[in-house]
ZATINU-587372 format. One record per atom (N, C-alpha, C): x, y, z; residue in one letter. Coordinates in steps of 0.001 Angstrom, whole numbers, plus 500000, padded with zeros to 6 digits. Each point is the difference from the previous one (the first is absolute). Layout:
PT       px       py       pz   residuo
PT        X        Y        Z         A
...
//
This chain:
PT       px       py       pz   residuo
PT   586980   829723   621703         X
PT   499985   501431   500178         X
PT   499015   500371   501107         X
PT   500223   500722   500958         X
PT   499434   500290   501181         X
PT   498794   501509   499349         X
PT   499264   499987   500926         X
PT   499226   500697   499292         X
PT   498767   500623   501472         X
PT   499777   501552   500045         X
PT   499040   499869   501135         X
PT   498779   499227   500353         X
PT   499626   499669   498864         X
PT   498727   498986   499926         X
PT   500660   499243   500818         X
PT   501303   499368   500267         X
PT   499791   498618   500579         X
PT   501165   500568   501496         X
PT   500071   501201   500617         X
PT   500587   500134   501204         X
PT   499151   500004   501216         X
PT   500478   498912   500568         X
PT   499000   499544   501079         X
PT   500227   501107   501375         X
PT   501636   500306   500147         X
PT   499800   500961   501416         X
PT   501460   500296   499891         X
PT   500787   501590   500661         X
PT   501185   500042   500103         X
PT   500621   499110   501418         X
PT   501439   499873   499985         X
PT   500235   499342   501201         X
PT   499708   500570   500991         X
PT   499803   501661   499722         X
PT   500218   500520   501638         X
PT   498480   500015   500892         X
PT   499473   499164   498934         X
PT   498584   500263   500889         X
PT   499995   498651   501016         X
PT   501102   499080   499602         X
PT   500215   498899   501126         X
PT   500266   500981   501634         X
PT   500234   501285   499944         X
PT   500240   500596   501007         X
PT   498719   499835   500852         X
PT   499042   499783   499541         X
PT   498901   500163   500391         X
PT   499329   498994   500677         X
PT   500642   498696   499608         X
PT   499272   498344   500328         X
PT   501116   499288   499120         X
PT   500410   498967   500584         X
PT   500423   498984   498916         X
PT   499174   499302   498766         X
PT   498962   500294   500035         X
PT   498724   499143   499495         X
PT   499206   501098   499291         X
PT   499817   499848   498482         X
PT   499153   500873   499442         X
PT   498897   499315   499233         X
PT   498966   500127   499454         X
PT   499338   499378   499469         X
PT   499661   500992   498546         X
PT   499178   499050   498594         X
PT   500142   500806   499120         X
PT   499166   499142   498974         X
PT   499361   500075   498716         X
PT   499168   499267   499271         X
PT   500330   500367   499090         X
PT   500158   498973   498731         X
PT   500190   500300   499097         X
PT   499088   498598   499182         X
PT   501072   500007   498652         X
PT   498820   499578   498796         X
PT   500688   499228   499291         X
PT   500342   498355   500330         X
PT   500033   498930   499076         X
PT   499604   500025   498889         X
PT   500975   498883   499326         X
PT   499502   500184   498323         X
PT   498638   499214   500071         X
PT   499492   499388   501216         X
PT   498547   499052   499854         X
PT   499138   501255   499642         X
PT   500051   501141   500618         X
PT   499334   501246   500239         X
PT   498900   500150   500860         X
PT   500644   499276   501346         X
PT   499051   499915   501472         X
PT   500921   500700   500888         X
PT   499223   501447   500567         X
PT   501197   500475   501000         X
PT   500122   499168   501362         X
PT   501010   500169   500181         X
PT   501161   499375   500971         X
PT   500257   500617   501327         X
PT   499490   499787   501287         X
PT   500812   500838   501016         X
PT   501260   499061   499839         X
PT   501229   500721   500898         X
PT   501320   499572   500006         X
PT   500584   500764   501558         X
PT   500704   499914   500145         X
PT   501166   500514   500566         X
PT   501479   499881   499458         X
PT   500408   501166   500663         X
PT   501873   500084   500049         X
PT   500362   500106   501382         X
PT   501323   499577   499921         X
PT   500775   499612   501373         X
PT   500983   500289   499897         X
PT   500724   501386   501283         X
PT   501026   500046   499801         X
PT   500636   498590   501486         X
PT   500373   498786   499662         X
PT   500496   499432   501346         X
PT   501037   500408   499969         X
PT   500998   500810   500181         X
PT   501655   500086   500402         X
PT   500338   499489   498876         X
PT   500116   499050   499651         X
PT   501027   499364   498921         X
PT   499704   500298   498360         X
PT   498754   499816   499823         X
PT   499576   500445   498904         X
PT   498592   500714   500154         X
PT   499668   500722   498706         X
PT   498730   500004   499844         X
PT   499425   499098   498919         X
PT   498794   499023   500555         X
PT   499163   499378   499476         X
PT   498826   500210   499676         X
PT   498684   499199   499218         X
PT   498693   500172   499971         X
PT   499247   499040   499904         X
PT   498454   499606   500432         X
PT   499726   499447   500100         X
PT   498319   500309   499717         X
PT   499537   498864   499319         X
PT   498306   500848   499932         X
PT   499387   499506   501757         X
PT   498780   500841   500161         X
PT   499837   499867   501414         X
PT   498261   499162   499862         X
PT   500780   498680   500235         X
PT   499189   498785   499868         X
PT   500277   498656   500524         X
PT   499246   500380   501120         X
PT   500820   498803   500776         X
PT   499765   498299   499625         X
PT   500744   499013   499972         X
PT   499597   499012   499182         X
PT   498956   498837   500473         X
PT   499956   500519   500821         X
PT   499097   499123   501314         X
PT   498806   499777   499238         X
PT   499192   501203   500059         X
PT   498863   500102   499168         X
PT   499500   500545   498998         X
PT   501124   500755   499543         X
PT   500012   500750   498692         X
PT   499634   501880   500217         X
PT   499855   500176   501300         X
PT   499354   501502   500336         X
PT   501230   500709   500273         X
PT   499644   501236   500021         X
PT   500916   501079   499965         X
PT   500865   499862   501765         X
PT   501306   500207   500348         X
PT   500562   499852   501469         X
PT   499210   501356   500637         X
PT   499286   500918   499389         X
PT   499335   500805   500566         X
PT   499458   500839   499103         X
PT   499079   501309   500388         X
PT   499625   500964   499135         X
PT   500359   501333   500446         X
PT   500646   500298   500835         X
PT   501013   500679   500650         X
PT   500993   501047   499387         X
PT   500343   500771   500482         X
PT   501669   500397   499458         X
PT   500756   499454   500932         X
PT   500222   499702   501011         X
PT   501110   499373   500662         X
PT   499721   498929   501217         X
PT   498582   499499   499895         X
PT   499774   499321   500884         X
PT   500317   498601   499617         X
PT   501022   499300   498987         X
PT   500346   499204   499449         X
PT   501518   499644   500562         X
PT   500846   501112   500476         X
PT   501355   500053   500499         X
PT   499939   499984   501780         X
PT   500444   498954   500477         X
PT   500087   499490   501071         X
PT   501605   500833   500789         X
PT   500038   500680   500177         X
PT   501506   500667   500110         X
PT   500543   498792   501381         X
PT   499270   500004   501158         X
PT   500644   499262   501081         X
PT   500882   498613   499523         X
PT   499124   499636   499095         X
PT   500442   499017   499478         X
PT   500880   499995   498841         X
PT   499949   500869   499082         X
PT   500791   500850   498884         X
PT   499722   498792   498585         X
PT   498494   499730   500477         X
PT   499467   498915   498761         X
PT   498993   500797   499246         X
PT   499138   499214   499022         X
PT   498757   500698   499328         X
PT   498567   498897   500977         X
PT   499228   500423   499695         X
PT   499002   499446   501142         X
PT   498570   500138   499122         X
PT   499550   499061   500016         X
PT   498694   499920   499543         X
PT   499004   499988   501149         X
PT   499399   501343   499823         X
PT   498670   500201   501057         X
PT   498714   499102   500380         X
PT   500183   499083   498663         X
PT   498919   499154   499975         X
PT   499820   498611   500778         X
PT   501424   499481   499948         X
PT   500484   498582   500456         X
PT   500966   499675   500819         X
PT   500528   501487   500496         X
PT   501064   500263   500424         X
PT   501466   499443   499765         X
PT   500569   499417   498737         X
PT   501199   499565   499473         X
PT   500717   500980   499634         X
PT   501401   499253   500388         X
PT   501074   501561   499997         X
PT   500675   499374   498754         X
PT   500743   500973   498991         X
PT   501105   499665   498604         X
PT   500800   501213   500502         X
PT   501352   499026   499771         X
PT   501128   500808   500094         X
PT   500288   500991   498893         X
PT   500481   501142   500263         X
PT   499756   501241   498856         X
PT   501064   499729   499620         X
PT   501400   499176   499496         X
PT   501016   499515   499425         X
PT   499446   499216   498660         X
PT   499173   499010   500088         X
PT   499673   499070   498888         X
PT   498486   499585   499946         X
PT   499140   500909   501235         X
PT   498603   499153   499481         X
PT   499284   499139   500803         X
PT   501059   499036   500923         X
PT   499946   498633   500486         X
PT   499061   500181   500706         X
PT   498893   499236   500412         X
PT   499447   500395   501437         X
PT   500245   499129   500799         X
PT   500510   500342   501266         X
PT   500531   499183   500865         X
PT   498920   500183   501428         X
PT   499275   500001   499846         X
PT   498924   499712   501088         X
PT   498572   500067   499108         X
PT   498740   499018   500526         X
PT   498971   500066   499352         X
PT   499412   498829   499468         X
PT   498717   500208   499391         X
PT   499897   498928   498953         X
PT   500245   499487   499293         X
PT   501320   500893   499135         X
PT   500193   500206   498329         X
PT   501568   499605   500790         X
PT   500300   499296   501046         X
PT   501420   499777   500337         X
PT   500791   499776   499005         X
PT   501059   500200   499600         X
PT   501215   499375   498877         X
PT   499362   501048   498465         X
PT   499186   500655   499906         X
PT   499220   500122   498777         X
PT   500545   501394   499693         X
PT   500234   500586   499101         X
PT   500638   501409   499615         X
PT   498546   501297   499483         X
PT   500097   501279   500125         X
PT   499967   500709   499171         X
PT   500128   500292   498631         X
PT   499086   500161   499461         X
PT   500565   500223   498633         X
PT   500747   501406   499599         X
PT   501625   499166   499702         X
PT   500292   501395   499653         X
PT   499803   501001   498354         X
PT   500331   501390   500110         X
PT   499699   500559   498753         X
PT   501496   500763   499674         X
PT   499969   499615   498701         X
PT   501661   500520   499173         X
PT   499643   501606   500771         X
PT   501375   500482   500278         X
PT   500215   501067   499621         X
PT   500851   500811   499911         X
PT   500905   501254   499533         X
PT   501333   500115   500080         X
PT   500343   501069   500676         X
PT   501303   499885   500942         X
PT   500468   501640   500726         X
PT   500888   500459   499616         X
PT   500079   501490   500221         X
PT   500827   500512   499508         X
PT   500406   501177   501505         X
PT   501219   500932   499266         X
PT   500319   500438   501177         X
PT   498837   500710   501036         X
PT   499150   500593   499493         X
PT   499166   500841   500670         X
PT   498519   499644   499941         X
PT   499745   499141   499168         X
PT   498392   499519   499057         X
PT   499703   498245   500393         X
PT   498832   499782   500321         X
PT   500055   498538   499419         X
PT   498798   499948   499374         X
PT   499916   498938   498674         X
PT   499248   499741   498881         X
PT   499691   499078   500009         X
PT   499018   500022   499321         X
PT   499026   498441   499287         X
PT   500705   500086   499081         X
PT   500354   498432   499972         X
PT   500571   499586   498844         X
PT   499639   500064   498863         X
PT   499877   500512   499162         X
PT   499563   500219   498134         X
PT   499931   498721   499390         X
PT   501000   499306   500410         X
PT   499539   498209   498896         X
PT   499055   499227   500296         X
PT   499235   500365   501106         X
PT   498882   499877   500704         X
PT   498883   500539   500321         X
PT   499802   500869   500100         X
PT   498932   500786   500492         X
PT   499565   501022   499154         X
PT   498769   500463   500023         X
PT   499913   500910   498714         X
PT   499806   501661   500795         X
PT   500053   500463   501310         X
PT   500091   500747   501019         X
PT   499390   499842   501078         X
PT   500668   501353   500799         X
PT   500024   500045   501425         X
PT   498818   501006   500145         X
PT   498688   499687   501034         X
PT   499295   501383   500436         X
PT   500487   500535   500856         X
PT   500528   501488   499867         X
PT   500730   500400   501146         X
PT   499599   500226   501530         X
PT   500869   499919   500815         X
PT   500199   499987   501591         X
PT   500575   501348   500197         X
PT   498687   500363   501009         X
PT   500210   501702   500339         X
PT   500515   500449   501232         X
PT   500657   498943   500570         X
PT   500594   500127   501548         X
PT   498723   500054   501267         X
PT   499031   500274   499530         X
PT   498828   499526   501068         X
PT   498971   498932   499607         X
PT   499745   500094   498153         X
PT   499507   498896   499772         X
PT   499822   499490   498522         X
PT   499308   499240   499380         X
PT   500151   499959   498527         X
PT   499325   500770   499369         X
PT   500514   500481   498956         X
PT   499040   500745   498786         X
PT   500681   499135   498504         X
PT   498606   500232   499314         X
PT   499973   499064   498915         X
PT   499846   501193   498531         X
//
C-alpha cells in the first residue's frame, strides 16, 4: 500500500533534471541519501554512494549528473555509472555497480517501496526537508 510517507517525487518534476535526489529511512534506521532517475527507458534508484570508497557521488543537488555525458559522476574520483543499471564504466570502481533501492511507479508518482523501507524524507524541488 503506497502511502505519502513513502512518495519520493511526482514524474513531472523529471521536467526539471533527469536526476533527483532524496533520503529516506531503512529498516537498519540510518538515513540514506539516494537518487531517482528518469533515463528514457525507465525510472530507477539508486543510494548515492559511490563504491570506490564508500562516500557520497556528491553533496550537491545536481552536481552528481554529468549531462554531456548523460552518466552519474562522482565529484570525488571522477567515475562515471550509467543511469540505466548503476554500472560504472569509467573509474576506479570499473565493472562495480551502484547500489540500487526498490521502488515502485506509477502513472504520475514514484515510491519507495513499502516491503522495504520504512519512509521517504520528502524532496521539495530545490532541496530536502525532513
Amino acid at each position: 500500500m503506497k502511502s505519502q510517507d513513502n512518495l519520493i517525487c511526482y514524474r513531472s518534476e523529471f521536467n526539471r533534471s533527469p536526476c533527483l535526489n532524496f533520503r529516506y529511512l531503512p529498516t537498519n534506521g540510518e538515513i540514506t541519501e539516494a537518487l531517482v532517475i528518469d533515463n528514457g527507458d525507465a525510472i530507477v534508484a539508486f543510494n548515492n554512494i559511490c563504491p570506490h570508497q564508500q562516500v557520497q557521488l556528491s553533496w550537491g543537488q545536481d552536481d552528481w549528473y554529468n549531462a554531456d555525458s548523460d552518466k552519474l559522476f562522482c565529484i570525488f574520483h571522477g567515475a562515471l555509472f550509467q543511469m540505466t543499471d548503476g554500472l560504472c564504466v569509467k573509474g576506479p570502481c570499473l565493472g562495480q555497480h551502484l547500489q540500487p533501492v526498490a521502488i515502485e511507479v506509477s502513472a504520475d508518482a514514484v515510491w519507495l517501496s513499502t516491503k522495504l523501507e520504512k519512509y521517504c524524507l520528502k524532496f521539495n524541488g530545490i532541496g530536502l526537508v525532513g
